[in-house]
C-alpha positions as CSV (number, residue, x, y, z in Angstrom):
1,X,210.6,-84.7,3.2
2,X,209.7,-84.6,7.0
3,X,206.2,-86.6,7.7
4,X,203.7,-84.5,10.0
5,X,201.8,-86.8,11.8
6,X,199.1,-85.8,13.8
7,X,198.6,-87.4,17.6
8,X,195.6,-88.8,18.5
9,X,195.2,-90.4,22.0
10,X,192.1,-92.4,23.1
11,X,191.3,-92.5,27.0
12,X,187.8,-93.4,28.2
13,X,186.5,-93.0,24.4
14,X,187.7,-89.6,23.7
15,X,190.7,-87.8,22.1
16,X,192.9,-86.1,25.0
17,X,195.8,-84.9,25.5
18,X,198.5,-85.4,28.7
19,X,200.6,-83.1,30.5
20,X,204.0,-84.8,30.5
21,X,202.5,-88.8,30.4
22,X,200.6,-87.6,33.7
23,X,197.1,-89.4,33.6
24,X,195.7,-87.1,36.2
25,X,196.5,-84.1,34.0
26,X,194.8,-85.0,31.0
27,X,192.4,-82.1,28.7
28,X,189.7,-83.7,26.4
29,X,190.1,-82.2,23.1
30,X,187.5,-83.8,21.7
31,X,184.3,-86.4,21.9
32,X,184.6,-88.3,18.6
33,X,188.3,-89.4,17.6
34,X,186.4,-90.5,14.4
35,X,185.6,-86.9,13.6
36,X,189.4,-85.6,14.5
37,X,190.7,-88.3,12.6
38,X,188.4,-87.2,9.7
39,X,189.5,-83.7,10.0
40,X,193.3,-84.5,10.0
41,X,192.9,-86.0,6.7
42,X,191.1,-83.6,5.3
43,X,194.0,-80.8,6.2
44,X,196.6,-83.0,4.3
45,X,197.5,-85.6,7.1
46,X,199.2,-88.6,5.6
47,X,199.6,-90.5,8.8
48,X,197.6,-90.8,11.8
49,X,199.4,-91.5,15.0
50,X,197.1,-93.4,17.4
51,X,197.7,-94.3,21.1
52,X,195.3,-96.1,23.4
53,X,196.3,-94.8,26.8
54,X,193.8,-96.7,28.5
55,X,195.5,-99.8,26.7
56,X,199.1,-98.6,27.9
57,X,198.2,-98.6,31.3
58,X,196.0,-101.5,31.7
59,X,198.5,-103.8,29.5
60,X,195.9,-104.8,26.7
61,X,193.6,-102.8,24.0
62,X,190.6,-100.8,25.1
63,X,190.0,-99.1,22.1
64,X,190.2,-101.5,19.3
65,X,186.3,-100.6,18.0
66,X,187.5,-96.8,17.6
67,X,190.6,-97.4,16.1
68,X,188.7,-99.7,13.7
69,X,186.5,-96.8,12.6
70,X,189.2,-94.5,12.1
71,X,190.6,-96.5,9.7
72,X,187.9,-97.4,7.7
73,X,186.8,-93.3,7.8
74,X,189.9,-92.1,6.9
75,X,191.9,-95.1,5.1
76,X,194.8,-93.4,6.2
77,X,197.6,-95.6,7.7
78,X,197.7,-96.1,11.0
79,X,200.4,-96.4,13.4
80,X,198.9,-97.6,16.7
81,X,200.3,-98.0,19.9
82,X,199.5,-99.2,23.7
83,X,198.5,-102.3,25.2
84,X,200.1,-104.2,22.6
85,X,201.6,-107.0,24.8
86,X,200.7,-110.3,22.9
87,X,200.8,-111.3,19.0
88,X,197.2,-112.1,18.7
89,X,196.4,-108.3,19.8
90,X,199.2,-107.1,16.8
91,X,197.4,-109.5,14.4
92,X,194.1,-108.8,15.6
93,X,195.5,-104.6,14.9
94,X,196.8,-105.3,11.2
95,X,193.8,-107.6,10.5
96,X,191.8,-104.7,11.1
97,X,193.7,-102.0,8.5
98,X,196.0,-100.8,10.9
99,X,200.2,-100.0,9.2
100,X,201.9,-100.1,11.8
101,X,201.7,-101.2,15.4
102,X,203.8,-99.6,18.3
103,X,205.7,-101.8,20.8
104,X,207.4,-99.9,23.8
105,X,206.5,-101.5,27.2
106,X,207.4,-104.6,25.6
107,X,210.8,-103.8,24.4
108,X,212.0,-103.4,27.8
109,X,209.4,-106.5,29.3
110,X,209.5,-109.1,26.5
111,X,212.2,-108.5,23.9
112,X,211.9,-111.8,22.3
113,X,208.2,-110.6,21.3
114,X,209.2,-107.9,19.6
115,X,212.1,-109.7,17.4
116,X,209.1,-111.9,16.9
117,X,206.7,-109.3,15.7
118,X,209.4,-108.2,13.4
119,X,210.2,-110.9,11.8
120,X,206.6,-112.3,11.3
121,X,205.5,-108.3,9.9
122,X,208.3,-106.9,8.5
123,X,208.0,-103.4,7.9
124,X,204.6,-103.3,10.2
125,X,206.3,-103.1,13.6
126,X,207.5,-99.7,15.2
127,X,209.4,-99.5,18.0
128,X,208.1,-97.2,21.1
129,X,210.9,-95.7,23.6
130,X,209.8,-93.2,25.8
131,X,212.6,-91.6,28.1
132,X,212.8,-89.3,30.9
133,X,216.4,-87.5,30.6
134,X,217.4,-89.8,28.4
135,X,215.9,-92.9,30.5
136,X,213.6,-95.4,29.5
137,X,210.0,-95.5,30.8
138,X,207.3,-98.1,30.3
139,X,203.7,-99.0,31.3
140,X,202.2,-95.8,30.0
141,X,204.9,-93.7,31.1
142,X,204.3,-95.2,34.7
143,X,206.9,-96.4,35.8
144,X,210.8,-95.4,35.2
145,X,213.9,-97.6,34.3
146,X,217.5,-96.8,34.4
147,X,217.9,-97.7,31.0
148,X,219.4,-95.7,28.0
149,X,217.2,-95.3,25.3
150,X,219.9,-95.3,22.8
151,X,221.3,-98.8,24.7
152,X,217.4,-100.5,24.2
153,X,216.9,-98.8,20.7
154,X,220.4,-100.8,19.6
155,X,219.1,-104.4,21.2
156,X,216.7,-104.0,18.4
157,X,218.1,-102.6,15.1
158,X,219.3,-105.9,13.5
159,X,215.7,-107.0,14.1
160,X,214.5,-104.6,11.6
161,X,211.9,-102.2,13.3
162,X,210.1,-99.8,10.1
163,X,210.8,-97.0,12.5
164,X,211.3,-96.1,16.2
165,X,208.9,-93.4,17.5
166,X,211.0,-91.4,20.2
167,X,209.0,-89.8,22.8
168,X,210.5,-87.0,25.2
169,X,208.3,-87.2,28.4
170,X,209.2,-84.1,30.3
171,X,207.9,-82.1,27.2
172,X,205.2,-84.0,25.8
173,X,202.3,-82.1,26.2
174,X,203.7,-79.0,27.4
175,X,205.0,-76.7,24.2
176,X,208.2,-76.6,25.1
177,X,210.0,-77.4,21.9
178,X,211.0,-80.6,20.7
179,X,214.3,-81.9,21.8
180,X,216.0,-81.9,18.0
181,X,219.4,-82.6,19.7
182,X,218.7,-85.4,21.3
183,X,216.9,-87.0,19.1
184,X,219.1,-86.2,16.2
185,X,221.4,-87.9,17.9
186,X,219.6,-91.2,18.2
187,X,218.8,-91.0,15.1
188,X,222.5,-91.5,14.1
189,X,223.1,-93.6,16.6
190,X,220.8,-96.3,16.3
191,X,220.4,-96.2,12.1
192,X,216.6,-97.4,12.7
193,X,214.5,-94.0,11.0
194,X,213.4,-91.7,13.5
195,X,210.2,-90.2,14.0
196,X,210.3,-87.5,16.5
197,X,207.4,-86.9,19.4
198,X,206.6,-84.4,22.4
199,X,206.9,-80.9,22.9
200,X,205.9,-79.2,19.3
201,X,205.0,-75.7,20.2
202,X,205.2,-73.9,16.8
203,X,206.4,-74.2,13.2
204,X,209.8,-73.5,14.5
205,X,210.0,-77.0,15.9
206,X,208.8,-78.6,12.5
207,X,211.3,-76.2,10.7
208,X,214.3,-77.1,12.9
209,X,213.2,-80.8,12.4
210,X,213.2,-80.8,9.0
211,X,216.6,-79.6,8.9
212,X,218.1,-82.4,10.6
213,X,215.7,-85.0,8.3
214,X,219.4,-85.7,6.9
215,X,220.3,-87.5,10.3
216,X,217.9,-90.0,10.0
217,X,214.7,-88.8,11.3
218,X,212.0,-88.7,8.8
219,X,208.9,-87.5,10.7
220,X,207.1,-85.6,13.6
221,X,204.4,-86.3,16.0
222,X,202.5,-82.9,16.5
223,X,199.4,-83.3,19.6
224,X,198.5,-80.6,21.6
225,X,200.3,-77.7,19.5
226,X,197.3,-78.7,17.0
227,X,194.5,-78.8,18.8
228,X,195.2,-75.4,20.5
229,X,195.9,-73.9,17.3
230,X,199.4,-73.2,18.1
231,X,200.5,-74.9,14.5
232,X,198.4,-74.9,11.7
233,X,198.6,-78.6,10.1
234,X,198.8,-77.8,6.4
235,X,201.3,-74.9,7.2
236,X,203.8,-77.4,8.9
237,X,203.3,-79.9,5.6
238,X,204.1,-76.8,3.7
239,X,207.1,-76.2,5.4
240,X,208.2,-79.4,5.4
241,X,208.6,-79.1,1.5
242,X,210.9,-76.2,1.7
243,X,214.3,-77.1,1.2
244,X,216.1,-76.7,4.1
């Protein structure tokens, strides 16, 4: 059954969401994550989906005191990326109460790291790629590679990621429909579990998502498209137990 997780990302202290990974096109959502968090749960979220985008860009945590308070509000599990660069920040995260931490700039910067992470967490480490086209991009979206995602997503299955979050950048944030293909595609390629982000605009998304859960991908990373009210939280979990 397809996992709806909702998005929330932390710059400056309060729950925004960017246009496309651009941090000067950013719309605060909300002043207290805490709350959102709070009210995520309460709508049937199973998972919370946390990134500190201050963290991303300035290469180590700036949030840890928020994310702290979401999980002790909510005891939800937690997947939380950005800033995660060293080990004592991921131990410092799953000290805490956080599941999962995210690794993406590092897969690309400091490989060896993130075998490490794996193997000293298994099942607590999620791997991060964020492309443009198909193209990796690291440091907060900031700054563009030329490589594949499917090429880096490979380096690391034998290591034994619990999951790979795959980001679309040219439609996160915009409602333009999630990019099933692709992503489908990964999915099968890679045979680490998929979870799906950028670009929900509807239930349509969640329902064309669900159908390809088969592939490989087992869940979906829904921001903005919640917090304007464009999809309804507990209607995409109830769609996501339809069988498709």
């Amino acid at each position: 059954m397809l996992m709806v997780i909702p998005a929330i990302d932390l710059k400056e202290g309060r729950c925004v969401r960017l246009a496309q990974g651009d941090f000067e096109r950013s719309t605060v959502y909300a002043e207290d994550p805490v709350e959102v968090a709070s009210r995520w749960k309460s709508q049937g979220a199973e998972r919370l989906h946390v990134v500190d985008l201050d963290g991303s860009r300035e290469g180590l945590p700036c949030h840890e005191e928020l994310i702290r308070q979401m999980v002790t509000a909510t005891g939800l599990p937690l997947q939380v990326g950005g800033g995660i660069r060293e080990m004592k920040t991921v131990e410092a995260y799953l000290a805490m109460g956080v599941r999962w931490v995210i690794l993406g700039t590092s897969a690309l910067r400091n490989p060896d790291f993130v075998r490490e992470a794996c193997r000293l967490f298994p099942d607590r480490v999620i791997l991060g790629i964020d492309a443009i086209g198909g193209r990796v991009a690291v440091q907060g979206w900031t700054q563009k590679t030329t490589e594949l995602a499917v090429d880096v997503a490979r380096r690391f299955a034998s290591s034994g990621p619990a999951a790979l979050v795959y980001t679309d950048i040219m439609r996160d944030g915009m409602g333009t429909g999630v990019n099933v293909e692709a992503t489908g595609e990964l999915a099968r390629s890679v045979g680490i579990p998929v979870i799906a982000s950028g670009g929900v605009s509807g239930i349509g998304d969640i329902e064309r998502l669900a159908a390809v859960e088969g592939h490989g991908v087992f869940g979906v990373i829904a921001g903005k498209a919640l917090y304007t009210g464009a999809l309804s939280l507990e209607e995409a979990i109830a769609c996501t137990r339809i069988k498709h």
